[in-house]
N, C-alpha and C positions, 0 to 999 in steps of 0.2 A: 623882360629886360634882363640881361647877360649880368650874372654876378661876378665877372672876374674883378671888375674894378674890386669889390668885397675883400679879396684873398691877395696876398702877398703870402707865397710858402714859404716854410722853415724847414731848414732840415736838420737835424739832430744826430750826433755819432758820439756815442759812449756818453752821455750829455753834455755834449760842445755842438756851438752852431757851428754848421757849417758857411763858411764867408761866400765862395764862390757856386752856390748853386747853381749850376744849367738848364737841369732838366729832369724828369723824372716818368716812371709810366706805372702804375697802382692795378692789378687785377684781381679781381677777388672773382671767387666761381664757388658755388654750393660743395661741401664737405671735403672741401679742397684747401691747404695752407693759402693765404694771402702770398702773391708776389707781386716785390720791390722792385724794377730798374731806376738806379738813379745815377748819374753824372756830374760830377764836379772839380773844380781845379782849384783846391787850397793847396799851399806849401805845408802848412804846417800837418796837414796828414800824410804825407807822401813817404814817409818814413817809419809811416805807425803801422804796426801789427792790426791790419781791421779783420781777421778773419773769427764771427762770432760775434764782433761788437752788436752793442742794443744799436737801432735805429728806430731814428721817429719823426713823423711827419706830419707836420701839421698844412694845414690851409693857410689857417692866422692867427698870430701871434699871439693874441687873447684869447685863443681856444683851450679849453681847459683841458682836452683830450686829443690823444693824435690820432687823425684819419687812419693812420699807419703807426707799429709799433713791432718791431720785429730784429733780426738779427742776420748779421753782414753772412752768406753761404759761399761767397767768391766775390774778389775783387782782382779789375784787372787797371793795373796804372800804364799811363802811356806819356809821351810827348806834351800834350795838349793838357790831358784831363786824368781823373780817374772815374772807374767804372764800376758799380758794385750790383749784385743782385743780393736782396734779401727776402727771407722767407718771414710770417709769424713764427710764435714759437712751439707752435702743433707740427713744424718739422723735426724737432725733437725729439718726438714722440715717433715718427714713420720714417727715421733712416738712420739715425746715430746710437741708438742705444744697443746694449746687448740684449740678444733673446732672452726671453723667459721659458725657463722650463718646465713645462707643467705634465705630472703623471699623473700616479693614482695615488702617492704620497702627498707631493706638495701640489698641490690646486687653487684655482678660486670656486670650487663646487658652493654653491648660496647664494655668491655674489651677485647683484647688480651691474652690468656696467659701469653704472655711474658707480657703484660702491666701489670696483676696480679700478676704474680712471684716478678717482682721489687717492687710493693708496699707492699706485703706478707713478703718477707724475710727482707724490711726494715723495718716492725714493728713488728715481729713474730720473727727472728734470730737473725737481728745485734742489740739489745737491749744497750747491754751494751759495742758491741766491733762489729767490723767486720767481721763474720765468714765466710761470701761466696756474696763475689762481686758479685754485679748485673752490675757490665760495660763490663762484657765479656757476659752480655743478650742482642742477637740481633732479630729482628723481624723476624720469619718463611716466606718465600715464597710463604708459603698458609698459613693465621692462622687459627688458630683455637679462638673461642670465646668463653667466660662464659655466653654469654645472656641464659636465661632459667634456670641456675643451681641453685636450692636450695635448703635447708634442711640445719641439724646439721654437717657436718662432717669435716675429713680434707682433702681438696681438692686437693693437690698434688697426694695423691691416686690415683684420678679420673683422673688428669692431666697426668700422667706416661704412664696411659692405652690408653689414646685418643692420647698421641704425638705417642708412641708404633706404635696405627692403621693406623696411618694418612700416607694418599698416595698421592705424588706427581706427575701426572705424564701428568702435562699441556702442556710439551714441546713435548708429546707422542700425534702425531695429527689422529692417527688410536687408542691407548690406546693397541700396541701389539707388542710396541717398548719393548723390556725388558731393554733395556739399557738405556732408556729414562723416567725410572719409576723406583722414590725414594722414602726411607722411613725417619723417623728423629729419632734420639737417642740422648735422654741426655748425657750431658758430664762433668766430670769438668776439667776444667782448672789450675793447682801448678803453681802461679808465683812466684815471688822473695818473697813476704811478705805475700799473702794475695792467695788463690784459687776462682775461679768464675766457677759459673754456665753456661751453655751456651746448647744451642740446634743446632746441628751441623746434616745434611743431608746425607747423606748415596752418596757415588759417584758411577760414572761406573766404571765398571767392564774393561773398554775399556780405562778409562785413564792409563796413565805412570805409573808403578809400584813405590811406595816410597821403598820399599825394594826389595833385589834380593837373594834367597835364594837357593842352590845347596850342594848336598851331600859333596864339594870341599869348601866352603864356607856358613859355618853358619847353616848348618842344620845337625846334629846331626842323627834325628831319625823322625819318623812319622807313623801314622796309619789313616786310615779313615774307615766311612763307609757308605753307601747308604740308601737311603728311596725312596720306588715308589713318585713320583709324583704327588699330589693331581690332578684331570679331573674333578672335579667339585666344585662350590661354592653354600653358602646357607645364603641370608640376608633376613630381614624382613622388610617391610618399614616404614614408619611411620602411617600407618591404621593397622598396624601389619597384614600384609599379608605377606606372605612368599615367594621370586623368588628362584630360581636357573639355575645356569650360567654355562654350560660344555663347558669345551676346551680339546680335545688331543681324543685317543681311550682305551685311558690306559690299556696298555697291559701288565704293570707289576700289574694290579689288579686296583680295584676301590676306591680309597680315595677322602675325600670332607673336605674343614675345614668350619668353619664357618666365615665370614667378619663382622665388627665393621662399616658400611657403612651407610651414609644417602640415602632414597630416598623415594618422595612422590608416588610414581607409580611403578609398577611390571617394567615398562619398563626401568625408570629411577636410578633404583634397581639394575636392571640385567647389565644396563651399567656402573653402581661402582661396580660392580663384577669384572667386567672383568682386570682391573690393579690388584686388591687384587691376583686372581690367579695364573693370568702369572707371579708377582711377587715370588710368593708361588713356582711355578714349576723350579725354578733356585734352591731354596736350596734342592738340591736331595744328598748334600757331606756332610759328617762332618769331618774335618779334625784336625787333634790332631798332633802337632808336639813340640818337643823339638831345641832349640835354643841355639848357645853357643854367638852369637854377636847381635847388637841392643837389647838391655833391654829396653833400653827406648822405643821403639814401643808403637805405641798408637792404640786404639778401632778406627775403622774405617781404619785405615791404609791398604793401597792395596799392597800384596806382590806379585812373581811373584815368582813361585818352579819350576825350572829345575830339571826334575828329569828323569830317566830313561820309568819310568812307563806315558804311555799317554794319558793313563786314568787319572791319578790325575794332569799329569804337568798341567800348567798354571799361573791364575792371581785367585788371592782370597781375602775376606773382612778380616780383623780381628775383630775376637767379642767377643775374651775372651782372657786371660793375667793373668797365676799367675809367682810368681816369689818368689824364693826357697834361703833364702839366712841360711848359716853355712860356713863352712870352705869353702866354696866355693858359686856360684852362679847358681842356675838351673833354666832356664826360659822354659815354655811351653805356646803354643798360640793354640788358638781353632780360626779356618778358616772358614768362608761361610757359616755360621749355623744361619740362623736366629732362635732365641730361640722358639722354639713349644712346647705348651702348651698340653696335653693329651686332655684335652678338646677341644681345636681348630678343632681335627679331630671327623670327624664322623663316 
C-alpha cells in the first residue's frame, strides 16, 4: 500500500515554514553531500537574502527529525516561483573554507582522522553556530592517520578518498571471506536540532535484512544490470614498483581496477590486493528500483527483494536514495553498486 496519503511535506528556511511549497527532489549518494532541489512561491521570502540559510525537510509534520537539513548554495527567483539548491552541511567542509597548511612545523602527524575532523569542523565550520556535530564522530576500527600529509590544500578532499579505499577485513583470517571484508562511508546524521557527521562501516550481506521488499509489498518497479567481474588487481608499493594479484579465470572477459593499498614489498602488496578485489567481485548488480513505502531508508541499509526472478532475488546494500516529492511522493533506491570510477578499471 502507497504511503503518500502518510506525508504532507514541510519545508523549512531559517525556521519559517514555507506557505507555498511545490515541489522538491532529495538525492543522497554514498560519501557524497546530500542535494536539495526545491521550489516555491511565497512573497514573503522574495526579498530575503537566502544565500546560506539552514533548510529543512520534513515528510510530516510530527517528525521529529528532517529527512533533509542543510543550507541554501543558490537560489534562483523568477516570475512564477523561486528555486533553491541546497547542499548538507559537509559542503562546508569541500569548497568554502581556506586551505590548511601543513609542513613539517605545523601538522596533524598522530592524528586520527576522526581526531582531525573534530578539531577541523570546530574551527573551520562551527565558527559562529553549530553546523555539523562532531559527537556523532566515533573512532574507525582501523584508523586511518594524517602522519606524513602536507602541503597547501583542503584536506577533506583527500580524507573522502582514503576513508572511500580503506579495507576492513581483520576479522577475514584467510582475507577471502567476502563476508568478512568492509568498506566505510561517510554519513550524516538529521537529529532534532542539529545534524552530525559520522563514519559508519559497510555490514554483511549475511545479516537480517532492515527492510523487506516484494512486488505484494512496497516495490513498485525495478531494472538492473550486470558488469564482468574484475580477475585482476594492480598496486604499487612504496619503492613504486608495481604487483598484481589474479583471482577467478574470468570467463566473461578480463578486467583489472586499480587499488589505493599500502605496501613496502611486492609481496606485502599483493597481500593488500587480495581484500580490495574479492571485495570488487561482489558488485557484478546494479540495481535500480522504485519504492512506494519506507522513504526514510538510509545509505547502507540491507534490503531483502522477493521477487520472482532468481537471478536478482536476494539481500542488497543501499547506496543511493533520491526522493521525488509534488503531488505526490516518488522514491527510487540504487542497490549493491559500489560507485566505479571509469578510471578504476583497466
Amino acid at each position: 500500500m502507497s504511503q503518500n496519503f502518510l506525508h504532507e511535506p514541510i519545508l523549512l528556511i531559517d525556521g519559517k515554514r514555507v506557505n507555498s511549497f511545490i515541489s522538491a527532489n532529495l538525492s543522497q549518494r554514498g560519501n557524497k553531500a546530500e542535494n536539495l532541489r526545491a521550489s516555491f512561491s511565497d512573497p514573503d521570502l522574495e526579498d530575503m537574502p537566502l544565500t546560506n540559510k539552514k533548510v529543512e525537510l520534513f515528510l510530516r509534520e510530527e517528525d521529529g527529525a528532517p529527512i533533509f537539513r542543510g543550507y541554501i548554495r543558490q537560489f534562483n527567483p523568477s516570475e512564477r516561483n523561486i528555486s533553491i539548491t541546497a547542499q548538507d552541511a559537509r559542503a562546508f567542509l569541500s569548497g568554502d573554507l581556506v586551505p590548511i597548511i601543513m609542513d613539517e612545523k605545523d601538522n596533524y602527524d598522530g592524528y586520527t582522522i576522526v581526531q582531525f575532523l573534530k578539531e577541523y569542523i570546530e574551527s573551520q565550520v562551527n565558527v559562529n553556530e553549530t553546523r555539523l556535530s562532531v559527537d556523532t564522530l566515533c573512532e574507525m576500527d582501523r584508523p586511518i592517520y594524517m602522519t606524513g600529509k602536507r602541503g597547501s590544500k583542503n584536506p577533506f578532499k583527500t580524507i573522502q578518498k582514503e576513508v572511500r579505499d580503506k579495507v576492513d577485513d581483520d576479522s577475514s583470517l584467510d582475507r577471502a571471506d567476502i563476508n568478512a571484508i568492509f568498506k566505510y562511508f561517510f554519513e550524516i546524521i538529521h537529529l532534532g536540532d542539529v545534524s552530525g557527521l559520522t563514519i559508519r562501516k559497510t555490514r554483511s550481506l549475511e545479516t537480517p535484512a532492515d527492510f523487506l521488499f516484494s512486488y505484494d509489498d512496497g516495490l513498485l518497479s525495478l531494472s538492473y544490470s550486470e558488469r564482468a567481474p574484475p580477475s585482476y588487481a594492480v598496486g604499487t608499493t612504496t619503492e613504486k614498483e608495481q604487483s598484481i594479484f589474479k583471482y577467478g579465470n574470468a570467463p566473461t572477459g578480463v578486467r583489472g581496477i586499480s587499488a589505493n593499498v599500502e605496501g613496502s614489498s611486492k609481496g606485502e602488496l599483493r597481500e593488500n590486493l587480495i581484500s580490495h578485489l574479492l571485495l570488487s567481485q561482489q558488485y557484478t548488480k546494479e540495481i535500480k528500483m522504485n519504492i512506494s513505502k519506507s522513504h526514510n531508508i538510509g545509505l547502507g541499509n540491507i534490503i531483502r527483494l522477493e521477487v520472482p526472478d532468481s537471478n536478482i532475488a536476494g539481500q542488497y546494500r543501499v547506496t543511493g536514495k533520491t526522493l521525488t516529492i509534488g503531488k505526490d511522493i516518488k522514491c527510487s533506491l540504487t542497490c549493491n553498486n559500489e560507485p566505479v570510477l571509469i578510471s578504476d578499471y583497466i
